[in-house]
C-alpha positions as CSV (number, residue, x, y, z in Angstrom):
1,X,134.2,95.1,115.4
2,X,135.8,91.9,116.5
3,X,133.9,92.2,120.1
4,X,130.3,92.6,118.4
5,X,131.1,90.0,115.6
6,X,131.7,87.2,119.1
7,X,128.8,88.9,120.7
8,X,126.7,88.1,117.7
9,X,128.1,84.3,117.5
10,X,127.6,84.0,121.1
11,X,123.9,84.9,121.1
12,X,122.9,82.5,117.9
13,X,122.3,79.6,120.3
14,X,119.9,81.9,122.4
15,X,118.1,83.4,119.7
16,X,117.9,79.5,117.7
17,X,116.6,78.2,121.2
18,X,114.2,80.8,122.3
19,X,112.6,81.5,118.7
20,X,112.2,78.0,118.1
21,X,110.9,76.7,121.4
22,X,108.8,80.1,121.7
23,X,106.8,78.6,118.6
24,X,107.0,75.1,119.5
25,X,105.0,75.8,122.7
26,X,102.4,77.6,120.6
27,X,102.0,74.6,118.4
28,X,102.3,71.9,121.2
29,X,99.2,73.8,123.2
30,X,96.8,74.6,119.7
31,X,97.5,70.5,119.1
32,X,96.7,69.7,122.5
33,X,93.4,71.9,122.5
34,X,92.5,70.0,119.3
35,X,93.4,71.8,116.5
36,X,94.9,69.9,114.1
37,X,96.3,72.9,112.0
38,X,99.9,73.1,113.0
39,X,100.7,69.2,112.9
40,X,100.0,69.5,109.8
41,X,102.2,72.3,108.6
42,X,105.1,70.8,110.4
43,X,105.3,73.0,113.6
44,X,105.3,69.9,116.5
45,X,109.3,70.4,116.3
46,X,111.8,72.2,117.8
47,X,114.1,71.9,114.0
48,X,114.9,75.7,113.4
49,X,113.8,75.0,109.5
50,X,110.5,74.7,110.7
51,X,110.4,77.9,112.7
52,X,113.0,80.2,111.4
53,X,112.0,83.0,109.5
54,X,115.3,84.2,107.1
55,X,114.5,88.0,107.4
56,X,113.3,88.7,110.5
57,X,116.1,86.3,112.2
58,X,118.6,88.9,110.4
59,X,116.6,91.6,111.8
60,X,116.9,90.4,114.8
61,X,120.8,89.6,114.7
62,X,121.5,93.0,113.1
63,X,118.8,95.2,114.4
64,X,118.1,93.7,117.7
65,X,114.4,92.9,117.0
66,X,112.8,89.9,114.9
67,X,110.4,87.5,114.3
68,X,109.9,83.7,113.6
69,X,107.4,82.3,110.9
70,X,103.9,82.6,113.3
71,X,102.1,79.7,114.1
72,X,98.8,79.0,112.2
73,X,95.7,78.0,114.4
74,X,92.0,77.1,113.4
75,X,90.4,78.5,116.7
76,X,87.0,76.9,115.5
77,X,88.4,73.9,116.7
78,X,88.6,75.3,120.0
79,X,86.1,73.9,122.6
80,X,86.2,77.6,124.5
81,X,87.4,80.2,122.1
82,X,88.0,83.1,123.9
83,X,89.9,80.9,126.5
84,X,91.5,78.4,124.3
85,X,93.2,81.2,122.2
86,X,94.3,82.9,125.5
87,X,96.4,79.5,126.6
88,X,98.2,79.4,123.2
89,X,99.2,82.9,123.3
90,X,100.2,82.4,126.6
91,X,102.4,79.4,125.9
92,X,105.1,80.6,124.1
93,X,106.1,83.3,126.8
94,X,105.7,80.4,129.5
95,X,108.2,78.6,127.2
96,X,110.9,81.3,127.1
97,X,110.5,82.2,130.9
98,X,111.2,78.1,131.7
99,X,113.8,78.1,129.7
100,X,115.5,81.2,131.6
101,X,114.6,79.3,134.5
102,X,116.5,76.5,133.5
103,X,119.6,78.3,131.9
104,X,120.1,80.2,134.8
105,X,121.6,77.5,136.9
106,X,124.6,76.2,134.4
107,X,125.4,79.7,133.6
108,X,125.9,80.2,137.5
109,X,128.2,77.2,137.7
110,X,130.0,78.0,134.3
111,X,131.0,81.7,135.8
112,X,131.7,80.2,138.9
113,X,134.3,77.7,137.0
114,X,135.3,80.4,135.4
115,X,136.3,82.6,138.3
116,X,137.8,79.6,140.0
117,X,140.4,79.1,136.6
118,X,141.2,82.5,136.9
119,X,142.4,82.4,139.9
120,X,144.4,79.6,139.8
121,X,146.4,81.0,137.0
122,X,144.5,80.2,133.9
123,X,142.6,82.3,131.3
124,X,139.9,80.8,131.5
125,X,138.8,80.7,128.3
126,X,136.5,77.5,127.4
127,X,134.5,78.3,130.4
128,X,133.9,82.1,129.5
129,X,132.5,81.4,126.3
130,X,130.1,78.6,128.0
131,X,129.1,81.3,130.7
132,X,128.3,83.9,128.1
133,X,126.6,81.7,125.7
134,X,124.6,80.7,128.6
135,X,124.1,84.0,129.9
136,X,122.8,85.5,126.6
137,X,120.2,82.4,126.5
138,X,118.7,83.4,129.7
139,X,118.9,87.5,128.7
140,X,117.0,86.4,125.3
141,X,114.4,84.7,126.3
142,X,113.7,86.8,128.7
143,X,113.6,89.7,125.9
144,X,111.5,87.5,123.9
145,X,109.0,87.1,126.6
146,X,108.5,90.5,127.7
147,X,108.4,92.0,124.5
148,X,105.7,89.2,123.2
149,X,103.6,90.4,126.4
150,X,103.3,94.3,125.2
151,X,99.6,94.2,123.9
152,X,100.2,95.4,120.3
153,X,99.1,93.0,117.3
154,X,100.7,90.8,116.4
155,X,102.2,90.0,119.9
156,X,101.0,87.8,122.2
157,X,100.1,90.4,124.7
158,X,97.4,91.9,122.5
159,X,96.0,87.9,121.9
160,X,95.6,87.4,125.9
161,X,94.1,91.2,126.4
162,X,91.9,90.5,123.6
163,X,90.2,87.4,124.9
164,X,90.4,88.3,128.3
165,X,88.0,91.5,128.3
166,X,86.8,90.9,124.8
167,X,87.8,93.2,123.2
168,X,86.5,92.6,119.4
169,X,82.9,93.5,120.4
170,X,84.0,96.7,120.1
171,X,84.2,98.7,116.8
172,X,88.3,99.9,116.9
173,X,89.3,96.7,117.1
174,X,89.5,95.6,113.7
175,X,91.6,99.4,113.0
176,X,94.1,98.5,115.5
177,X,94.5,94.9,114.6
178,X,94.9,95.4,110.9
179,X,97.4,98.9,111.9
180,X,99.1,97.1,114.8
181,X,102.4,96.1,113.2
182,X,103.0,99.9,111.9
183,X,102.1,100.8,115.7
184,X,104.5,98.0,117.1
185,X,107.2,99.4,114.2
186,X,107.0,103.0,115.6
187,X,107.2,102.2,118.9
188,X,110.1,100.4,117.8
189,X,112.0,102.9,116.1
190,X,111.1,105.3,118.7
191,X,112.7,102.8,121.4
192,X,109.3,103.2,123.7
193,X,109.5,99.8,123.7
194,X,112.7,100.0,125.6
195,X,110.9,101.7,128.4
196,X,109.1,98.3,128.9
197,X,111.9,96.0,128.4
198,X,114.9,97.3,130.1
199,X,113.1,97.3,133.7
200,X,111.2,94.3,132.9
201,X,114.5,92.6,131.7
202,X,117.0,94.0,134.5
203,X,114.3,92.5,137.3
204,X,113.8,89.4,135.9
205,X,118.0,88.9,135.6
206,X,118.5,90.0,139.2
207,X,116.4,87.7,140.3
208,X,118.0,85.2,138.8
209,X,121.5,86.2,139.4
């Protein structure tokens, strides 16, 4: 109990950092495009109050799955719809895969600090919590953007397949974007979409590590 409690407070920075920046990037790219829509609901920040959705950050401490409040767009402001909405969907994964990026270099040189105390005697302490805090940022944001790219509504993944090929010209659409989140719930439950992460996941952190 006391091992998951610590695992839990060690993955809050993560989680706060991807989630937040995840929807940030979405805002910052819809802004940039030209629609004025999440400027001004407060979304050109990084502050958790502005991103954070209460239930599904529980869910996603307690249940391992979650969701932060979704970033409203006007797409008529769009100069190329199909395109323009493809580039903000894309945006928040790019976000969480640079931040990985980035995260993966301290938490390299905070185990290798850590290793180096331990041998010279010490526990090593202060630099194992830094590694792991820093480990579980990289591991989450890599989670968050290879889940966000299974192409299920609401995710991301379904935004870029849909205005790549199209695909509301056809008549199903509308059924499986209005039924997605049961679909995406299921497959949940069912852990299918393990089968996508855990591979996904494990190749990204190798090559990283």
């Amino acid at each position: 109990m006391t091992g998951t409690i610590m695992t839990k407070i060690l993955t809050l920075p993560g989680i706060l950092l991807a989630l937040c920046f995840h929807e940030y990037a979405h805002a910052w790219m819809s802004n940039k495009l030209g629609d004025p829509t999440p400027k001004r609901q407060g979304r050109l920040t990084v502050n958790p109050t502005a991103h954070i959705d209460v239930l599904g950050f529980v869910a996603l401490l307690i249940c391992g799955f979650g969701w932060g409040k979704p970033v409203q767009i006007d797409p008529y402001y769009y100069k190329n719809r199909r395109r323009d909405e493809m580039l903000v969907a894309l945006a928040g994964v790019t976000m969480n895969l640079l931040l990985a990026v980035i995260f993966s270099f301290p938490t390299k040189l905070l185990y290798s600090a850590y290793v180096n105390a331990t041998m010279a005697g010490g526990d090593g302490g202060i630099w194992e919590i830094g590694y792991y805090i820093f480990f579980y940022t990289v591991m989450i944001n890599l989670c968050l953007m290879i889940f966000n790219l299974i192409p299920i509504p609401p995710l991301d993944g379904w935004n870029v397949i849909s205005n790549l090929v199209d695909l509301r010209k056809y008549k199903w659409y509308p059924y499986v974007y209005n039924y997605g989140g049961y679909i995406l719930i299921a497959l949940i439950l069912l852990n299918v979409t393990d089968l996508v992460l855990t591979p996904c996941v494990n190749f990204f952190m190798n090559l990283l590590f």
